[in-house]
Each structure stands twice: as C-alpha cells, then as structure tokens.
C-alpha positions, 0 to 999 in steps of 0.5 A: 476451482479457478484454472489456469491455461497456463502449464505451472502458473497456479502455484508459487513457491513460499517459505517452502510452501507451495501456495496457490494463486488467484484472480484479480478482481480485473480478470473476474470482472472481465469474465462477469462481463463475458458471461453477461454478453453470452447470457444476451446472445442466448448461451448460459455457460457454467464457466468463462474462459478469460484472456489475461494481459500482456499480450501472450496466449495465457487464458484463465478458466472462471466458474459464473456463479450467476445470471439474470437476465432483466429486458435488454440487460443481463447481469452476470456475478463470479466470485472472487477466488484470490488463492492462497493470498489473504486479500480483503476481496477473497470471496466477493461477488464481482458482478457485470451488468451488460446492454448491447448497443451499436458503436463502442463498449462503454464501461462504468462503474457500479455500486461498491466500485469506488469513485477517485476523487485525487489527481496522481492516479493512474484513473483521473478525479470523478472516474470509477477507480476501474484500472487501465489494464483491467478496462482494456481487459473487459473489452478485449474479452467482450470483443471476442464474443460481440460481432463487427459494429457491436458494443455494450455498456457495462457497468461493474458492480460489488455489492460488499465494495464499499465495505471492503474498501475501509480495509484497503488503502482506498480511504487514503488514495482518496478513493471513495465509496468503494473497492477498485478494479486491479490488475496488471496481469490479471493473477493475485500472487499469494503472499506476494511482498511485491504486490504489496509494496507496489500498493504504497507507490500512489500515495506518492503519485497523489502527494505529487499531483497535490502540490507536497514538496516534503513527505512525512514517512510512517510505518504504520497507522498510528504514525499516520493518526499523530500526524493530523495534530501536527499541522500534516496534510494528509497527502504528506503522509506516507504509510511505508509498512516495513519497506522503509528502503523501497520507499526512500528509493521511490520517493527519490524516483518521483522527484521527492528530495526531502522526507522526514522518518515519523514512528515508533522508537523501536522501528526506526532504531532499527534504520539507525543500526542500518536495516532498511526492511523493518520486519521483525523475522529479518532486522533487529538491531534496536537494543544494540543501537540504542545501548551502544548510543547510551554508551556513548553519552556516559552510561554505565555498564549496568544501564548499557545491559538492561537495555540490551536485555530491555524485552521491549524498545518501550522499556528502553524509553523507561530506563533512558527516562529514568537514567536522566539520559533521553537526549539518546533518541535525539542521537538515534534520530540522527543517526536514522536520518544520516543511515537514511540519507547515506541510502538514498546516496544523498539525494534526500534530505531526511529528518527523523522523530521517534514516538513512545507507545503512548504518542509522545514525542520522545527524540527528533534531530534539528533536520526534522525540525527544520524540515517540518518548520519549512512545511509549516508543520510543528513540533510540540515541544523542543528535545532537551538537548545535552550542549556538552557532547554533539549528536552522533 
C-alpha cells in the first residue's frame, strides 16, 4: 500500500465517504527512476521514497514492483495505484530504464509514452508528453541518489499506454501513441471535479495556438462526432462535459470572444433555465423551460403539462413536433445563448444549436448562424421560423 509522509494527506472526504488518495503517474515514474539508479549503484530496495513538488518536505513511500538489470542499464517498474479515483491508468506498470553517464540527466520517453504533435501545450510538438513538473520531479529525485558530476538517461515507459490513451483526452489533445506523464502535485485526488475540469482547459491552449477565433462547445462526444459534417475543425471543438460555466469563464480567460453552445435539447435547455453545472444531481429545469417557452408560443395547457410530465427532453421534441410548434427550441436556443453571454458578463458572443438523439438539428438562433457562417462552418438547413411572435 502507497504511504504518504504527510500526517492526514491519504484520505479526502466525498459525499461523506472517506476515499483514499493515489499517485500520479509523475510521482510513480519518478520513484521508477530512482529504484533503476539504486539498482546501478548496487542497492535493491523493496520500496522508494519520493520527493513530491511544491518545494515543501511532503515525501511518498512507492513499493518497486521490479528490476532488471541488463549491462549498463537497469530497468525498474512500480504500478500505478491511483486510490479511490476511477482513473484509466489505476494499476499500470510505469516502467524506468536508466544508464548513468557524465554530465546531465537526460529524459525521454518510451513505449506507450504519447508523442505531442499540436503546439498549446505545455510540452512542445515532437516531445514526449512527460509534463514539466514531473520532469523536474524524476531529476530531482535522481539527484539526491547520483553523486556530483553524474547523469543518466532515462527513458519512460508504459507498456499498456498506448492502449490506455484511447480512453484519455489524449486522442483530441493531439497527442499520439500513448499516455502522458502528469502531475502538478504528484497525488491522484479521488473523485476530484477539479482535476477534471482542469483536463478540459488544453483543448483551448491548442484551439488558440491553431489559429481558431470561434469555438464550438459540446458537452459530450456525440456533439463532438456531428461536428466534423458541419465543416468543423477539430481544434474548434470543444468537449466541456458538465462544466458549461467553467468553460465559458475559461474561454474568456484565454481571450476567446465568440462560442457557439452544440448538443443535445435536454443539456443545454438546462443553461437556458440558467444552470451552468448540467449534472443531472444538481440542475434540472429543462421541462419547465421548455413548457413555459411553449406557453409562450400559443400552447394550451394540455400540451404545456405533458411536457412537464414528458420522462425525457426526447419526448419534449415529439410533442413540440406533433403540436406544430418546433420554433420552441429556436426560443430555447436563444435563450441559452443570452443566459450564457449574461454569464460571461458579456464579454462572449454565443450562439446555441440543439440536437435530437437522432442527430438532427432541431433548433439554432440567428447568432449561431451567424457565427458558424463567419467560420465558414455550415448549417444543413434553416429552422422554420414563426414571422408572427420574435424569439424570446
């Protein structure tokens, strides 16, 4: 079992469950590293202590899981225990091969260790996707064990990396046959929405770094297939999950001006009844939106309480469609983008186009339009609009 050096930092508290934390494939490579060293130096210890960053006296304790020593080089492997958290890389083997030489230590990166191949990242195009902070932490822990006027070359490995990264953001970030080497702090928090939303923010870096002006934002990978067939370069496209707020706010940030909200009718009615985390344990509001919209428009009361009894936003679309009335998600787009525009305070432009299950685009406002024409992206067909009543 992992241990922490540091009094209470094992464990976090969520939804009242005490979850336990784990180590970052930084910090594993990091101790894979040092046990390799160790193995060249004569020592064959059972487990490493690690220096984490942020400068401080915090120190983790990592079982090695192997060594082999093959002519001037060892190879060292600890497997990755990430606590409590559901992380793709829970259980990888993070393997260190090291050869000591004079002058610097010099890292590279391995099989399964992905290759960048976008600029905006915090690694440039054609390095291994080994982050800052965990280089910076294989050297400092190496330093500690080689003596004055000794380096190495190390090279980091993960045998399963290339498979693991098909369920990483990987693919989008543009990096490619295999896993990156992470960690800020060197811990895995369990269950941690940080960490999370933290993932999203370089797929702006490189939207910025390619040139985009005008980002479309989805909520999930469905949005983010449909995209492609409407002229949409995949550095545009970005995947926000439920953190629609935390995005808008970071767009802003990295000096983005115009988005255009793209998904599914019963997400994004929720931003137009103003929620701005979509997670359906915190915000709802989509059938109330939408009835009070179709209300609006001339429906009667039947119509107006079978879509607030409707199960599904996807019913909602059936009765609008049926009640001659789909100009309602022309209204709720709308009203999407002015919540969201209102949230940036202003300083975006936003459009929204809503979706069917089925793919089909079922409601978009003319500043969607407007942007996407602008991009050079397209719009299959034009809403039918009622001339008679403006959009709310």
């Amino acid at each position: 079992m992992l241990e922490h050096k540091t009094q209470g930092a094992g464990y976090r508290l969520h939804d009242g469950k005490m979850l336990r934390r784990g180590y970052s494939t930084g910090t594993c490579a990091a101790a894979a590293a040092k046990a390799a060293a160790l193995a060249l130096l004569g020592q064959a210890p059972p487990e490493v202590t690690v220096r984490l960053p942020g400068g401080g006296d915090a120190e983790a304790v990592l079982p090695v899981a192997g060594v082999e020593l093959e002519g001037d080089r060892a190879r060292a492997w600890v497997i990755k225990d990430a606590g409590d958290d559901p992380d793709v890389t829970d259980g990888a083997r993070i393997e260190a091969t090291v050869r000591l030489q004079p002058g610097e230590i010099v890292i590279r990166g391995g099989r399964g260790v992905g290759v960048v191949t976008k600029p905006g990242l915090a690694v440039p195009p054609g390095q291994p996707a080994i982050n800052p902070g965990p280089l910076q932490m294989i050297r400092d822990n190496l330093s500690v064990v080689l003596s004055s006027g000794t380096g190495a070359e190390v090279v980091i490995s993960v045998p399963e990396g290339e498979q693991l990264a098909r369920r990483t953001m990987n693919p989008r970030l543009g990096i490619t046959g295999g896993i990156s080497i992470l960690g800020t702090t060197g811990i895995v928090e369990p269950m941690s929405e940080e960490a999370f939303k933290q993932a999203l923010v370089p797929q702006l870096e490189i939207a910025r770094a390619a040139g985009q002006r005008t980002l479309l934002l989805t909520p999930g990978r469905r949005g983010v297939s449909l995209a492609a067939g409407f002229g949409v370069p995949q550095e545009a496209v970005i995947l926000i999950s439920n953190f629609v707020g935390f995005m808008l706010d970071e767009c802003v940030r990295c000096g983005f001006r115009q988005v255009v909200l793209w998904g599914h009718v019963g997400k994004l009615a929720k931003v137009a009844a103003g929620s701005f985390q979509t997670y359906n344990r915190i915000a709802d509001g989509r059938a109330e939106a939408a009835a009070a919209l179709a209300a609006v428009r001339g429906a009667g009361a039947d119509l107006v309480r079978a879509i607030l009894d409707a199960p599904t936003a996807e019913a909602m679309v059936g009765l609008l469609q049926e009640a001659g009335l789909d100009v309602v998600w022309r209204d709720l787009a709308l009203r999407a983008s002015s919540r969201a525009e209102a949230y940036s305070r202003d300083e975006l432009q936003v459009g929204t186009v809503l979706f069917s299950y089925s793919g089909e685009a079922v409601g978009w406002d003319e500043q969607a339009a407007s942007l996407m024409r602008e991009a050079g992206w397209t719009l299959k067909r034009e809403l039918t609009r009622d001339s008679e009543r403006p959009g709310l």
